[in-house]
N, C-alpha and C positions, 0 to 999 in steps of 0.2 A: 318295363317288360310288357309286352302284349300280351292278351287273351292266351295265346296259343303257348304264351310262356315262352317267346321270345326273347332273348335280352337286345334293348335295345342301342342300338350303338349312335357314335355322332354322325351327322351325316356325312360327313365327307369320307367316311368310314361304313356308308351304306352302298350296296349294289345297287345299282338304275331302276330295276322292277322295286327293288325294299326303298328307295327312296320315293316312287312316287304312290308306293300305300301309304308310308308312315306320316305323308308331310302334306300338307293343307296350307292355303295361301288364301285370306280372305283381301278385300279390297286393299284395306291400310296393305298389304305386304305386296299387293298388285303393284301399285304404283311404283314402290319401291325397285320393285323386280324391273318396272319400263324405264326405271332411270339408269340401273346398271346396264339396259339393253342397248342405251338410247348413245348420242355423240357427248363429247365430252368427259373431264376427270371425275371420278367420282369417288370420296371414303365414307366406307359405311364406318361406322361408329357403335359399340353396343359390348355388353358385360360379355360373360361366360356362361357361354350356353342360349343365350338371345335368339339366333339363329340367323346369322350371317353367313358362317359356310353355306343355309341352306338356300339361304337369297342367292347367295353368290353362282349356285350349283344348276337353283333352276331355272336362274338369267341364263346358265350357260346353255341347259339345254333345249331352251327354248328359242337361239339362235341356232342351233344346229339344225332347226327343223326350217330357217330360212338360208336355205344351201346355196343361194344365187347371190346373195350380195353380202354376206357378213361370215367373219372365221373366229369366234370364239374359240381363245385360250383358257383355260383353270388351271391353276397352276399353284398346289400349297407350298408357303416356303417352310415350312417347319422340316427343315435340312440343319445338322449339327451344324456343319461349318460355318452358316452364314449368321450364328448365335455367335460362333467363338472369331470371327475374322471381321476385319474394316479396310477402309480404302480400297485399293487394287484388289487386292484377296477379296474383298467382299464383289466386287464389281466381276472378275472374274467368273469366279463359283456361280453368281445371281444368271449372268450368261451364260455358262453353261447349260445351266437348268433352265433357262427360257428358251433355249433353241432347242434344244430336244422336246419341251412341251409344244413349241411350233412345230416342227418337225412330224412329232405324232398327229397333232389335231390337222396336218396335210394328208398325212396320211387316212388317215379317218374319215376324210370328207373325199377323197379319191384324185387329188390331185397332184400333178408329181413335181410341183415346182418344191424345194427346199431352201430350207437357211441352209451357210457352208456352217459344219461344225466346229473351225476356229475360228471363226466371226469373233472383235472383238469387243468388248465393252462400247470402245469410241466409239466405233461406227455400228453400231447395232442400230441405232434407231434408222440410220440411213439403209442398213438392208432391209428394215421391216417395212421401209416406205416405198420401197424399190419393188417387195413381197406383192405388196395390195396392190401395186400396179401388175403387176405381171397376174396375179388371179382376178384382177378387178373384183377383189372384195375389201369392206373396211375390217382390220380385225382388231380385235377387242379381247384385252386382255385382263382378265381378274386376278389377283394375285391375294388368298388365302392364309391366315394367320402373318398381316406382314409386322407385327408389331409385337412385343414378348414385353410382359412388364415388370421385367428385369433388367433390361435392355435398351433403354431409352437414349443414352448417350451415340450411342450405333446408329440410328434409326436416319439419320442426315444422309447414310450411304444410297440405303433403300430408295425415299423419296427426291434424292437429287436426279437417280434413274428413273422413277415416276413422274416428274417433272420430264426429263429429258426425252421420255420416248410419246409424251403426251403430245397427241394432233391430229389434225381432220382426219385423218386413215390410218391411225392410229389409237384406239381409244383406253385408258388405264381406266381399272379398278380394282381399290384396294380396301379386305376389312383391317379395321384398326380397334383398339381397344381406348375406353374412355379416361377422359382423366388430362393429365398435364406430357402427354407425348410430345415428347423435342423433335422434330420436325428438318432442321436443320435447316443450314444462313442459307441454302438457295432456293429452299421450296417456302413460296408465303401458303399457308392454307386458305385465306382468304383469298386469295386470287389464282391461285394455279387448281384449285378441285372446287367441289361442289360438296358438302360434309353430309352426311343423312346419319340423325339421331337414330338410331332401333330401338325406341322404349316403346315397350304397349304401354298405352296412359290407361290407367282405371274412369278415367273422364271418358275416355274416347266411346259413341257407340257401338265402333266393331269390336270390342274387348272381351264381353263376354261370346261374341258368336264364334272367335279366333279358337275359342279352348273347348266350345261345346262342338267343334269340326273337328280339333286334335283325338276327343276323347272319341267321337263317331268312325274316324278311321285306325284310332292303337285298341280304343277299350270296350267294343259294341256292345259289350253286355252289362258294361260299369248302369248307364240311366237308370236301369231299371230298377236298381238296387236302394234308389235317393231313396230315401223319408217324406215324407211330405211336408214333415219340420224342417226340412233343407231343401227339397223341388217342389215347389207351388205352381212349375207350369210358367213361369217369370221367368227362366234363365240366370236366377238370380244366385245357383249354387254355383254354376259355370266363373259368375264375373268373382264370387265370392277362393272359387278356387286360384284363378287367375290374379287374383289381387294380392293373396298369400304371400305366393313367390315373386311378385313384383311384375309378373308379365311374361318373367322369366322361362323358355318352353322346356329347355333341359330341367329344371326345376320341378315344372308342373308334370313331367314324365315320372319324375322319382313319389310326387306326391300321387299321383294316381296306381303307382305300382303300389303305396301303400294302402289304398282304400281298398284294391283289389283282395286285400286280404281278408274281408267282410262280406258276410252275405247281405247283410240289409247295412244301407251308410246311413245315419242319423246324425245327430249332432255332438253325442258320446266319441265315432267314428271319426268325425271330422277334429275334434282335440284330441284323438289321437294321433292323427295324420299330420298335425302342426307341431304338435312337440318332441315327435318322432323326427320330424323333418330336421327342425332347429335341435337337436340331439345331434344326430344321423349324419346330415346332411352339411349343414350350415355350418356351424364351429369346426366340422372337419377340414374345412373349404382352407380356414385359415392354417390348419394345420399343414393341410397339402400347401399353399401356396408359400411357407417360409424357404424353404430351401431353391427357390426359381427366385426370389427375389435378389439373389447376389448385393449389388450394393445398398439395397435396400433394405436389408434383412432385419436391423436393428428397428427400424419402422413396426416390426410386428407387434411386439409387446404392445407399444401407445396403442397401435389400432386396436388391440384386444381391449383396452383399457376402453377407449372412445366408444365402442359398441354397448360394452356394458353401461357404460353411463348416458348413454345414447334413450336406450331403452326403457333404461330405469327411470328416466324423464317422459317421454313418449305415453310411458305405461301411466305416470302418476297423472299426466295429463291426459290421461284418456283420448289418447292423438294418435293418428297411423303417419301425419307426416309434419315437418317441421320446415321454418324459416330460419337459416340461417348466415347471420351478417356475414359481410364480404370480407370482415378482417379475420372472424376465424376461417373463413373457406381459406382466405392466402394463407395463414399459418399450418393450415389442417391439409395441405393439398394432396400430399400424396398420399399421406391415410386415408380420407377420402376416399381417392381412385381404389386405394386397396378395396376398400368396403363395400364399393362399389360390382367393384370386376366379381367379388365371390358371391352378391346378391344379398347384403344387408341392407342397401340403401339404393337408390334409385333417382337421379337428378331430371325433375319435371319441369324445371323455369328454370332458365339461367341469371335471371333478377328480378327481384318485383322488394314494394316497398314494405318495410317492416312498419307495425304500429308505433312498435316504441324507437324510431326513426333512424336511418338510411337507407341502405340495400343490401338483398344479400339473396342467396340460392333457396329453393324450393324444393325439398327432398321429399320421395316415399319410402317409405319403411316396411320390410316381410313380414305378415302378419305372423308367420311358426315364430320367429326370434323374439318377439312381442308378447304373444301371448303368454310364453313362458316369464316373463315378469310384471304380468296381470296378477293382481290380489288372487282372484281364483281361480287360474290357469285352466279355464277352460270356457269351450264357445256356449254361451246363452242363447236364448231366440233370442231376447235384445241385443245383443254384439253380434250376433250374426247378421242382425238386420241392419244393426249402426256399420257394419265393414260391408254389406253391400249396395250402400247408397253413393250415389257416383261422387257427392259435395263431402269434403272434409275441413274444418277449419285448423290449419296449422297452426301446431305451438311453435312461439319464437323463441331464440338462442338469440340474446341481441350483443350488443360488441360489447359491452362489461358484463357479461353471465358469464359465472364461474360454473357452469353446468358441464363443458368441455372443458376444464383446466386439467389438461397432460401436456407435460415435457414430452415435446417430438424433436430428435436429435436428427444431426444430418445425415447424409450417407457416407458410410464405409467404405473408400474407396481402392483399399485393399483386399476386399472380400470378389469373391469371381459365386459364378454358381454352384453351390451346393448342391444340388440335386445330381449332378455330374457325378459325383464322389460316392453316391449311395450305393449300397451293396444291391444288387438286382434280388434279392431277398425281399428288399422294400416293395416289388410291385407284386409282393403276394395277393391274391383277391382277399378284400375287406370291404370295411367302409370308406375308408379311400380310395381303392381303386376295384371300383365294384366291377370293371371288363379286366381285373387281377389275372394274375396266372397260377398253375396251381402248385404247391410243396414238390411235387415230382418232377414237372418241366423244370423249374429254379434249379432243383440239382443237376437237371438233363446240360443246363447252359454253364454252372459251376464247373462242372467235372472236363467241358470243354474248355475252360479257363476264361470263361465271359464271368468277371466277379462284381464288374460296377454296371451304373446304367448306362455312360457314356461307353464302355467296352458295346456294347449290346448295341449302344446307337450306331456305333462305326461298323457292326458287322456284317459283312455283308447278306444280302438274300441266299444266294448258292450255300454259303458257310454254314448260316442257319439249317436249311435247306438237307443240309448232308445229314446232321444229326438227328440222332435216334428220337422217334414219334415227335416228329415238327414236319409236317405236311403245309401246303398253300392255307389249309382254313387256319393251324395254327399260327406260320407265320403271320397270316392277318392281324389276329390278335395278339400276338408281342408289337406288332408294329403299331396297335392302338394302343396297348399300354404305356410304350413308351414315349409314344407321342401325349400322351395324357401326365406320363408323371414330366414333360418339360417344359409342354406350350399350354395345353388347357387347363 
């Protein structure tokens, strides 16, 4: 929430004036932005809440302001059907929705050539080349939430059309989520895209300036409130908050909505804004994310199990981040990615060598989940100064540490998603779904016979629309709730 007591939404879910208050792009995200602008494939990569929509958003509108030679598309697929359909079905529906985002963004830019609206899958990529000729522009298409990490098995339909429609006048980009995404037998990612990690490294020197620009455009009045036990004038509270949540921006939004609750932040302030978090925040993460996990869902338990024992090592080691061999990374892999996607853990090397000998990954850890199994759960001048020094030396997990020993069973491949099934009751506002809807609306959609969330997803706008006290700002926000209780 900002100053003005705002609630802040995700971006792809902000108006064009509120997205370019709320969002800040220091160099590290420059670059980023010129590669999604530039030729060729591109998958951004990065947790939840990272800020990839927002990459993706103001690549997009920052080609719009180069109206002569380039037509950027955005385009989210967080569309029920292409969750629930493969093959034809998916190629279909994927079509559809690309030619009316082509379509609009023609429109938009005031020219009147169009795609035909039963174009199909086969030849799509050959009308879109046929398109750029005829407007002499290259256009460049970003495709938002293409990956659901429930969903993995699917995902070959996606990138074999990312593959297909990728070329000189034509350019794809897609965000992806991290982790062991199946990719499918015709797309290699090593040679058909160009991958871009979104981790803020606490190493990096734009780290702390990325959050002290977030907090200068949501929180103007937050600086002044530091301690001098926390702002020395160093920036060091900035890289200290940043380093919490892992880099994380959605993350560090919810952490600064909690400091705003203080008139002066000291270091009392700041353990409670980490343990509030990992309370709040963080263990809810995994709560939300069981029922999207579909074949995956039996995975939750170990991960819950993994984090706790995770920490409780971390803690006794006095460690914010760990080396861990390459034989539990294969065992551990899609718990992992779980831990990963909700912002317990963070992968900063993909191998370097252990002391006590082979290879294995380089992880950070959130300092709010941390501190709560620190001896005295709370920040000292010395731990605030030892978590805001950019060097850490990693505790190792080496291949015979029984530190991780959980039974991770396989997937369930009788299980579909759960979240489909929930009674729209679920997206009451809470701590899970803090852009919630309220006791009154639930009934307003009840009584119209909207009883699941998948009803609500197939509804349509007009449907909605008709019913009693659901206006356009309303509808907004059922459409971000439920886009939050399926893809985010």
């Amino acid at each position: 929430m900002s100053d003005d007591g705002q609630l802040v939404l995700a971006a792809e879910d902000c108006e064009e004036d509120e997205f370019h208050r709320l969002h800040c792009f220091t160099e590290y995200e420059d670059r980023i932005i010129k590669s999604l602008m530039a030729h060729g494939p591109v998958l951004l990569r990065g947790g939840r809440g990272s800020g990839k929509s927002a990459l993706l958003i103001e690549a997009t509108l920052r080609l719009r302001r180069d109206i002569s030679s380039v037509l950027p598309v955005y385009l989210s697929l967080r569309h029920l059907p292409l969750l629930q359909s493969s093959g034809s079905d998916y190629q279909e529906f994927f079509t559809r929705l690309l030619v009316d985002a082509v379509n609009d963004a023609l429109a938009s830019a005031n020219l009147s050539s169009r795609l035909r609206a039963d174009a199909a899958a086969s030849s799509l990529r050959t009308e879109l080349v046929e398109l750029a000729r005829l407007i002499s522009r290259r256009i460049v298409l970003m495709f938002d939430d293409a990956a659901h990490i429930g969903r993995e098995t699917d995902l070959g339909d996606f990138f074999g059309l990312f593959r297909t429609l990728s070329g000189n006048s034509v350019s794809c980009k897609a965000a992806i989520y991290p982790g062991v995404t199946k990719f499918g037998t015709r797309f290699d990612v090593y040679n058909d895209a160009t991958v871009i990690d979104l981790a803020r490294d606490e190493r990096a020197p734009y780290f702390g300036a990325f959050f002290e620009a977030m907090i200068d455009a949501r929180y103007p009045n937050l600086p002044e409130r530091f301690a001098k036990s926390v702002d020395g004038g160093d920036g060091a509270v900035y890289r200290f908050l940043g380093r919490s949540v892992l880099g994380n921006a959605r993350a560090f939004v919810f952490a600064c909505n909690a400091l705003n609750e203080h008139g002066s932040i000291g270091l009392p302030e700041l353990t409670n804004c980490l343990l509030k978090l990992g309370a709040d925040y963080y263990w809810p993460l995994l709560d939300e994310l069981k029922p999207k996990l579909g074949i995956y869902e039996p995975l939750l338990e170990p991960s819950q199990q993994v984090a706790e024992k995770l920490f409780k090592f971390l803690a006794e080691k006095r460690s914010t981040s760990f080396l861990l061999h390459k034989d539990h990374q294969h065992r551990l892999s899609k718990v992992l990615e779980m831990l990963e996607y909700v912002g317990f853990i963070s992968r900063r090397e993909a191998s370097r060598a252990l002391k006590s000998g082979g290879r294995g990954g380089r992880y950070a850890s959130n300092l709010c989940t941390l501190l709560d199994h620190m001896p005295q759960r709370r920040v000292t001048q010395e731990l605030f100064g030892d978590w805001t020094m950019d060097s850490d030396e990693p505790a190792e997990i080496y291949s015979s540490s029984p530190t991780l020993n959980v039974k991770v069973p396989g997937p369930d491949m009788n299980r579909s998603l759960a979240v489909l099934d929930l009674g729209v009751n679920s997206l009451q506002k809470g701590k899970t779904y803090p852009y919630g809807l309220t006791e009154q609306k639930i009934i307003v959609l009840e009584q119209a016979g909207i009883r699941t969330i998948s009803d609500l997803a197939r509804c349509s706008d007009s449907n909605l629309l008709s019913l009693q006290g659901i206006g356009d700002k309303m509808l907004h926000r059922i459409r971000n709730t439920v886009a939050q209780a399926i893809w985010m």
